[in-house]
BAFI-3210 file (N, C-alpha, C; in Angstrom, 3 decimals, decimal comma, padded with zeros to 6 digits):
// residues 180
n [1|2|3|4|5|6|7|8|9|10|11|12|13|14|15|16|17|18|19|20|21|22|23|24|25|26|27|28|29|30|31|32|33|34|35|36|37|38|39|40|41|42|43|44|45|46|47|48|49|50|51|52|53|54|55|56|57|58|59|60|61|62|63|64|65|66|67|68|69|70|71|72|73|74|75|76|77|78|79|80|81|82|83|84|85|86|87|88|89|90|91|92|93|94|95|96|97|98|99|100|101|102|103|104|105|106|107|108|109|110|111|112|113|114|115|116|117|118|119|120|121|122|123|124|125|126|127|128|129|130|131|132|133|134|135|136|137|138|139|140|141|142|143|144|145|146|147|148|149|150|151|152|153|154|155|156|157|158|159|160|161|162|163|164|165|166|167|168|169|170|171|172|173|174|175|176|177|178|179|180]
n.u [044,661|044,203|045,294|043,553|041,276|042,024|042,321|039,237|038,410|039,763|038,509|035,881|036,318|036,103|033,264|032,499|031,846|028,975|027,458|025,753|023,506|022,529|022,073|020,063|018,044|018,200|015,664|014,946|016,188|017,589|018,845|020,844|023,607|025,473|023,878|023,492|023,906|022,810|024,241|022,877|021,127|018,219|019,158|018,761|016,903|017,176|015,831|015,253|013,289|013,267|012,549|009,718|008,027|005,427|003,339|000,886|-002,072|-002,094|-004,637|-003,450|-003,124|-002,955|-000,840|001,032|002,667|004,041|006,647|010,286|011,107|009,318|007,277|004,560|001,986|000,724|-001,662|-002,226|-004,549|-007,039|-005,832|-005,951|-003,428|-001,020|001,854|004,743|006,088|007,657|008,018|009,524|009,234|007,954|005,997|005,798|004,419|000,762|-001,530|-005,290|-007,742|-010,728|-013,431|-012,909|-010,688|-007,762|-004,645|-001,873|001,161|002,614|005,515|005,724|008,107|008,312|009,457|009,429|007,054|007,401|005,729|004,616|003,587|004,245|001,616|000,374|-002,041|-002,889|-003,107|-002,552|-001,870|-000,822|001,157|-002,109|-003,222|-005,183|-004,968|-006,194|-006,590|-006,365|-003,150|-000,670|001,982|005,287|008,503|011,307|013,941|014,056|015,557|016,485|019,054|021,300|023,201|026,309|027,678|028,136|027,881|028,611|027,175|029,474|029,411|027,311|027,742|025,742|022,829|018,908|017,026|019,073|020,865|022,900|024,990|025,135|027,223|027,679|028,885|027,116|026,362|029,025|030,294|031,438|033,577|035,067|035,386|035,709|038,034|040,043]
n.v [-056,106|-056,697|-059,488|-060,929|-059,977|-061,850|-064,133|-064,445|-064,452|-066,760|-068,740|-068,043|-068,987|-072,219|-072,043|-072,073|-074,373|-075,980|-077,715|-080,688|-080,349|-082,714|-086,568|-088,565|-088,124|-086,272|-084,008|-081,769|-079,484|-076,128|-075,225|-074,245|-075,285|-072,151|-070,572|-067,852|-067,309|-066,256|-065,201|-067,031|-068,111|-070,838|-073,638|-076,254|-079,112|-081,270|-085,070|-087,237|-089,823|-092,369|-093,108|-092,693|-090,157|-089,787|-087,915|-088,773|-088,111|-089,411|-091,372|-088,990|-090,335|-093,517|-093,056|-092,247|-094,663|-095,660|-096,468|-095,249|-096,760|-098,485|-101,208|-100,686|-100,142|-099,082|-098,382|-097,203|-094,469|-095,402|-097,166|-098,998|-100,196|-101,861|-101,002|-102,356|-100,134|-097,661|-096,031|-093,178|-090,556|-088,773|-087,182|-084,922|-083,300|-082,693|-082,366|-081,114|-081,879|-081,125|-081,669|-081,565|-084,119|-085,309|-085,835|-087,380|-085,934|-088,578|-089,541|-091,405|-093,675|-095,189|-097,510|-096,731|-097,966|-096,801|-095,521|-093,356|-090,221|-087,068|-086,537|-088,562|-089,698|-091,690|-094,259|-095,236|-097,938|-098,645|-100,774|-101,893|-099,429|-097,228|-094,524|-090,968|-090,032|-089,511|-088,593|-087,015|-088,149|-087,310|-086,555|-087,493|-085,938|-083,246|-080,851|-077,561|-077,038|-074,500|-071,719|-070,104|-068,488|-065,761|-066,648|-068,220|-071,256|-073,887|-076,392|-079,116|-081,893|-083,758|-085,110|-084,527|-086,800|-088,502|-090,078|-088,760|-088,045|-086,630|-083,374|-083,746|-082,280|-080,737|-078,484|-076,913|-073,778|-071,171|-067,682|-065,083|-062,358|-063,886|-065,410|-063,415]
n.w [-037,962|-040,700|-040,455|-039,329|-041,229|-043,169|-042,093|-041,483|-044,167|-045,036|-043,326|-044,556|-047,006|-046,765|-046,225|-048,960|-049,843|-049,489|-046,948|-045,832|-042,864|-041,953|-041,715|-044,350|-046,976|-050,449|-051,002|-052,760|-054,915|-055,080|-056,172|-059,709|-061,441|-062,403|-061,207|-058,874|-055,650|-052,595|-049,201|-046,901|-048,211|-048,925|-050,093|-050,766|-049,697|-046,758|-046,175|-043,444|-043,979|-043,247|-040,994|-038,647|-036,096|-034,184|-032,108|-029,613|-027,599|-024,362|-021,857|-018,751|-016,031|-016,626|-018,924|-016,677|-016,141|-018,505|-020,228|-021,406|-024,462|-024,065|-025,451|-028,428|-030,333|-033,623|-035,377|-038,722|-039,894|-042,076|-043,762|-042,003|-041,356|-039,331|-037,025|-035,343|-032,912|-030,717|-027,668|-027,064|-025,621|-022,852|-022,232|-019,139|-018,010|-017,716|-019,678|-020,969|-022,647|-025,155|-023,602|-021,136|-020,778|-019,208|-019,942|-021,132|-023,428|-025,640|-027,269|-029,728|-031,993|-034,925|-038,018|-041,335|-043,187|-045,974|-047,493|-046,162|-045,147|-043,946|-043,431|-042,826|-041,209|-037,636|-034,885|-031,581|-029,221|-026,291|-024,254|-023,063|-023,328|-024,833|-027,198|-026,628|-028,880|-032,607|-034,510|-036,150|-038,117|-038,627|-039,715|-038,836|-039,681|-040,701|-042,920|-043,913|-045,788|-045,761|-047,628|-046,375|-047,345|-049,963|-053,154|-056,707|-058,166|-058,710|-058,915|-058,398|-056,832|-055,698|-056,766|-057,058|-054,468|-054,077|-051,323|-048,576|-046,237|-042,394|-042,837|-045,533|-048,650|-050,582|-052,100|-054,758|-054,199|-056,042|-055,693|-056,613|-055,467|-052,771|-053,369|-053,986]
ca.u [043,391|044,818|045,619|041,910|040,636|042,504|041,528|037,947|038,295|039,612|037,151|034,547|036,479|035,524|032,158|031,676|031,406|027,821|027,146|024,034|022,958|021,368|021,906|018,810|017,650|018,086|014,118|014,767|017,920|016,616|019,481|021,403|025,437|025,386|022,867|024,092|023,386|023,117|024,361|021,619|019,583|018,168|020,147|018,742|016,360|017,306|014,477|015,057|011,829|013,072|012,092|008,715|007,665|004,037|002,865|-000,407|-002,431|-002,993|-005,040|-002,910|-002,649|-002,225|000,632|002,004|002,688|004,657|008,264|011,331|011,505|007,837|006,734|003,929|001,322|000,333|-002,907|-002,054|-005,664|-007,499|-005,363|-005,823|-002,299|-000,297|003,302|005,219|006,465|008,587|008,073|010,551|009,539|006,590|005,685|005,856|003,123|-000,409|-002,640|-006,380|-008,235|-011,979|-014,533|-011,714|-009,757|-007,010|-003,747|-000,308|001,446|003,582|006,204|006,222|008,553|007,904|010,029|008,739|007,480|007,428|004,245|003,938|004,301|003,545|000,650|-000,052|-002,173|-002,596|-003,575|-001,513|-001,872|000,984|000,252|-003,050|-003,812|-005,173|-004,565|-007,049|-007,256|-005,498|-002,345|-000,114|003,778|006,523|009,904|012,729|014,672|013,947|016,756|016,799|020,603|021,120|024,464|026,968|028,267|027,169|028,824|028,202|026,968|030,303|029,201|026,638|028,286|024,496|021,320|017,965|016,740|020,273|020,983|023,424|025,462|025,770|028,393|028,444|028,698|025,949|026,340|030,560|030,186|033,153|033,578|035,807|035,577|036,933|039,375|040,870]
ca.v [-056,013|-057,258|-060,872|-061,003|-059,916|-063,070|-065,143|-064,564|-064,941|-068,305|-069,319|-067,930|-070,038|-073,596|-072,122|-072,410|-075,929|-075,749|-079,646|-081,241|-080,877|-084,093|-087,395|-088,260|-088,052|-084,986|-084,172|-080,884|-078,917|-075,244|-074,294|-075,083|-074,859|-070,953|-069,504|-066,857|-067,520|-064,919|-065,858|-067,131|-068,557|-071,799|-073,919|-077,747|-079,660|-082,981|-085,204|-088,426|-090,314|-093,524|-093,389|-091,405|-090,318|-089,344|-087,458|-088,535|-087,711|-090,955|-090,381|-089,039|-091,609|-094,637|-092,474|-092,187|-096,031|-095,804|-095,939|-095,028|-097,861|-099,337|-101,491|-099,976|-101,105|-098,058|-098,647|-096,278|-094,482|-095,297|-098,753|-099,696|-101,148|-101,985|-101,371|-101,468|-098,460|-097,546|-094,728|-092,290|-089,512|-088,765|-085,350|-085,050|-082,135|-083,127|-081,270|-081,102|-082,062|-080,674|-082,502|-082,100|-085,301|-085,175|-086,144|-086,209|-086,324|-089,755|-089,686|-093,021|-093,679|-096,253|-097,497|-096,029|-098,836|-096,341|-095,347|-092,662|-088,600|-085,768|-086,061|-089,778|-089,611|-092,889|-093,932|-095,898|-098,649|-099,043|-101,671|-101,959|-098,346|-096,938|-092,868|-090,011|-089,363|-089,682|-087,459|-087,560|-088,207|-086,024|-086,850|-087,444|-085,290|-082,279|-079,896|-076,702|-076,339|-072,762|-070,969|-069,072|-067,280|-065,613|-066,985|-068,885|-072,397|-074,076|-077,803|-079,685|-082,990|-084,832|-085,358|-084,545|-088,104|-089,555|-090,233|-087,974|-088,181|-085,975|-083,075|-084,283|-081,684|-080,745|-077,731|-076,229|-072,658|-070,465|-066,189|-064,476|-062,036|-064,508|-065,839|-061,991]
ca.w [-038,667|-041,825|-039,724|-038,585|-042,179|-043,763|-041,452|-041,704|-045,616|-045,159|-043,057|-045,705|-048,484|-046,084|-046,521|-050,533|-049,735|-048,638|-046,368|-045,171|-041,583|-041,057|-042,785|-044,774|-048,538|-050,615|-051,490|-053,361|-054,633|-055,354|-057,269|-060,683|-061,897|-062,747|-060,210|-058,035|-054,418|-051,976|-048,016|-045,900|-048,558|-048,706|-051,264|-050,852|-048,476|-046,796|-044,807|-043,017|-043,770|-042,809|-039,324|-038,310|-035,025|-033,705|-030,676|-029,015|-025,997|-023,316|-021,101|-018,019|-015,139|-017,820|-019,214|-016,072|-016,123|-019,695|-019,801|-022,801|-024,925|-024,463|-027,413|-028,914|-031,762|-034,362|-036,645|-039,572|-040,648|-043,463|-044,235|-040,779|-041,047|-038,122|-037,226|-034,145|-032,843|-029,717|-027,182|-027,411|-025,059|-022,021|-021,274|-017,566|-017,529|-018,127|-020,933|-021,166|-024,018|-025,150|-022,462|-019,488|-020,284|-018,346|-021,033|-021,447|-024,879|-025,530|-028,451|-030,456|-033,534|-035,679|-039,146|-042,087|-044,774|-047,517|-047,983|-045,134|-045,124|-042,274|-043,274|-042,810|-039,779|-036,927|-033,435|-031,153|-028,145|-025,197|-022,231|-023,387|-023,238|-026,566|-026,980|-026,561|-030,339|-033,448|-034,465|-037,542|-037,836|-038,720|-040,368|-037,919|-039,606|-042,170|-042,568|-044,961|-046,234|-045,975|-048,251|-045,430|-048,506|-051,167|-054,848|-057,754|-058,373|-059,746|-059,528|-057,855|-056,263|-055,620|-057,378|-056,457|-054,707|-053,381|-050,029|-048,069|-044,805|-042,270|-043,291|-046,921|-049,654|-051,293|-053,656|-054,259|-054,564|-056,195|-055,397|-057,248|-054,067|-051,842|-053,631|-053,877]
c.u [043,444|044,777|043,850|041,253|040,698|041,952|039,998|037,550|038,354|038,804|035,976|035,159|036,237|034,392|031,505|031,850|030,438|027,646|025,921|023,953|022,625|021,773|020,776|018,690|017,230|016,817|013,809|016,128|017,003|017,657|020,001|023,183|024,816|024,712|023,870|023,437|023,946|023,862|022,781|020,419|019,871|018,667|019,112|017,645|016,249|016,111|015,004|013,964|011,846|012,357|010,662|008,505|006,060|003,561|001,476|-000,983|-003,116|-003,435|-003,537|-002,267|-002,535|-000,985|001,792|002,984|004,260|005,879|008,811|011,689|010,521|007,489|005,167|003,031|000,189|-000,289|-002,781|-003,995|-006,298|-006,960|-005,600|-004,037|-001,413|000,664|003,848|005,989|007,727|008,585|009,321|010,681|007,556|006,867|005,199|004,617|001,941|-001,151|-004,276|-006,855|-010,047|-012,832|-014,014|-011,381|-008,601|-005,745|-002,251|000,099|002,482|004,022|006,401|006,992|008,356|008,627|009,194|008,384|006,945|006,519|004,088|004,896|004,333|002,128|-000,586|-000,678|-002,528|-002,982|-002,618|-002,101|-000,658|000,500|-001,007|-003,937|-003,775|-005,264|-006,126|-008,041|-005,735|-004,302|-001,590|001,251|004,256|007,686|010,601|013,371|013,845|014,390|017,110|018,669|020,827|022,967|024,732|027,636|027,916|028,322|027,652|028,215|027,665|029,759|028,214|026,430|026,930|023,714|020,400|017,392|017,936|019,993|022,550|023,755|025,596|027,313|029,014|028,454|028,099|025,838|027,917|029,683|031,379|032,628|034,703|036,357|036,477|037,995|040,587|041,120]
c.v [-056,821|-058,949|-061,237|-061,148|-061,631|-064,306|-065,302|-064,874|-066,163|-068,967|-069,518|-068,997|-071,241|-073,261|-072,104|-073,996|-076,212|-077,422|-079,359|-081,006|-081,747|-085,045|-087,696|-088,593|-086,533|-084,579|-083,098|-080,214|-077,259|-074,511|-075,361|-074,684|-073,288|-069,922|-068,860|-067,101|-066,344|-065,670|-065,711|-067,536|-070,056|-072,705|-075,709|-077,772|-081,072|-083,502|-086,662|-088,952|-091,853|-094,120|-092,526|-091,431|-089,404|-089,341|-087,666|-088,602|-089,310|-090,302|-090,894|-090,259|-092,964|-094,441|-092,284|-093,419|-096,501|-095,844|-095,867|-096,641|-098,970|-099,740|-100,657|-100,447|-099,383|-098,696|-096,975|-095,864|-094,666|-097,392|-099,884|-100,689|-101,258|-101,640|-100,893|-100,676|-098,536|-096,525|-094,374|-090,998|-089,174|-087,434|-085,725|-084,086|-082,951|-081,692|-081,390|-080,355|-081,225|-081,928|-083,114|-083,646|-084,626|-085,652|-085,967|-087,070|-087,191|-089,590|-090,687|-092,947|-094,992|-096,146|-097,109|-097,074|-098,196|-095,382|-093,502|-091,628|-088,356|-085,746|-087,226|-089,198|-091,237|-092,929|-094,745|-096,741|-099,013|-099,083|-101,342|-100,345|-097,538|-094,964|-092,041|-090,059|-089,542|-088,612|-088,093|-087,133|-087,194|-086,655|-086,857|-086,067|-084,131|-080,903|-078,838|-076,446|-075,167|-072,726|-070,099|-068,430|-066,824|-066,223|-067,870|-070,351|-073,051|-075,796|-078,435|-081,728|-084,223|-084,352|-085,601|-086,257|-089,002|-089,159|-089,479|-088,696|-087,241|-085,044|-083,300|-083,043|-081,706|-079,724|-077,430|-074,971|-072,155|-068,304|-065,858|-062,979|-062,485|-065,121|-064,600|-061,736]
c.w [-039,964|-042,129|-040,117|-040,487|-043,173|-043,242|-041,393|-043,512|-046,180|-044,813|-044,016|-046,877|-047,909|-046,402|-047,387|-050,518|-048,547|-047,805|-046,093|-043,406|-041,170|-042,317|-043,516|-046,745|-049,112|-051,615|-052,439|-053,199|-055,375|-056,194|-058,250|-060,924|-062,371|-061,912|-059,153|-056,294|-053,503|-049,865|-046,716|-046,909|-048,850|-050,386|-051,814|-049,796|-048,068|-045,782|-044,776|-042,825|-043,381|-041,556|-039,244|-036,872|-034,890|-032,235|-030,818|-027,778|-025,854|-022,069|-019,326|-016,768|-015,611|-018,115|-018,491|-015,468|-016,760|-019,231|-021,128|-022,748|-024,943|-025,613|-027,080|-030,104|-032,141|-035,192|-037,604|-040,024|-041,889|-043,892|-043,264|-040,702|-040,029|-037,769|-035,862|-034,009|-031,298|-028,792|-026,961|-026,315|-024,407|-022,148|-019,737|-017,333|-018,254|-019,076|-020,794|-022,144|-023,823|-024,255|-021,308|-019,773|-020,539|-019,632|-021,026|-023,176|-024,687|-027,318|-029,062|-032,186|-033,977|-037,636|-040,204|-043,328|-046,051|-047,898|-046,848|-044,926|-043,727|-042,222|-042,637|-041,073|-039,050|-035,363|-032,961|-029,432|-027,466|-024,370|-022,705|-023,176|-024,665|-025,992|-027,013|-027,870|-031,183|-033,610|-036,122|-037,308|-038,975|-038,684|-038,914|-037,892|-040,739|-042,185|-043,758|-045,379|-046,784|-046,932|-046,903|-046,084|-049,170|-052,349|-055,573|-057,724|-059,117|-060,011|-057,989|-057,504|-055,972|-056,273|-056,304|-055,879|-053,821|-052,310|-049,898|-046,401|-044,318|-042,873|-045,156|-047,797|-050,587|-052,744|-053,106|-054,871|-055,157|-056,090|-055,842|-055,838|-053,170|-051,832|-053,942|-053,206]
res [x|x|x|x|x|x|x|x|x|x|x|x|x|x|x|x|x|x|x|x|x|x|x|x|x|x|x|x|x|x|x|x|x|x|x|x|x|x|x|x|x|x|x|x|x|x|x|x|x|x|x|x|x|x|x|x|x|x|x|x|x|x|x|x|x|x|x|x|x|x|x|x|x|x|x|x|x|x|x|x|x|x|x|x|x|x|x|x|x|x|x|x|x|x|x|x|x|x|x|x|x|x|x|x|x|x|x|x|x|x|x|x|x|x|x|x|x|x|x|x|x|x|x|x|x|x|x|x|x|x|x|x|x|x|x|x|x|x|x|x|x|x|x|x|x|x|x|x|x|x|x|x|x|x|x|x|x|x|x|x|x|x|x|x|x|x|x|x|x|x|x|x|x|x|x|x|x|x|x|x]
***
């Protein structure tokens, strides 16, 4: 029991070195050096905005045409600006939209030049087939960095803003607990 106990303590001391889930850019750190963190709360939040992707409905038997890796041409709304894109992913089931069209949803990603949230919305043409209706993209990545311990905020290794790698260390924690 004793064995077991130790061993789960060490384990917990790997875990005051909270990492990133996802490579990306770190968009918010929610704690400071001194704060007390409890286990299971959210510490940081990283988002890969380099890339975006956007689901929209074509209509069905067009869609069933498409293939992974189709170029693609996205008119951003509002700027009308262009940018090609890439399908990424068909839905095999068909959907129906308001006034029975027939639909399936097609995944296109497209590089991100800067400018463009979740909220950015856009339409999209592949093989000359333009989509149902507009939709709006969504980060690649966006990954809450949770604490698996509870302790104290001894030093905070990145700034709000930098870029991050998978696995990198994001906040060190220290426990007086687990080091007993």
């Amino acid at each position: 029991q004793a064995q077991r106990s130790y061993n789960q303590a060490q384990k917990s001391l790997a875990d005051l070195n909270v990492k990133s889930p996802a490579a990306g850019q770190v968009v918010e750190l929610q704690v400071e050096v001194g704060d007390d963190v409890a286990a299971g709360q959210t510490v940081a939040v990283v988002r890969d905005s380099a890339t975006m992707s956007i689901e929209l409905p074509f209509p069905a038997d067009e869609a069933a045409s498409f293939y992974i890796g189709q170029a693609a041409q996205v008119t951003v709304d509002g700027s009308f600006e262009t940018l090609a894109g890439t399908v990424t992913k068909i839905n095999a089931s068909d959907t129906v939209l308001t006034g029975n069209r027939i639909v399936r949803m097609v995944t296109i990603e497209v590089s991100n030049p800067g400018a463009m949230t979740n909220t950015t919305a856009a339409t999209a043409v592949v093989g000359g087939s333009a989509c149902a209706e507009s939709g709006t993209f969504s980060y690649k990545a966006e990954k809450n960095v949770v604490a698996n311990v509870s302790g104290e905020v001894s030093s905070l290794p990145v700034a709000e803003g930098a870029a991050v790698s998978e696995d990198q260390t994001i906040v060190v924690l220290s426990s007086d607990t687990l080091q007993d």
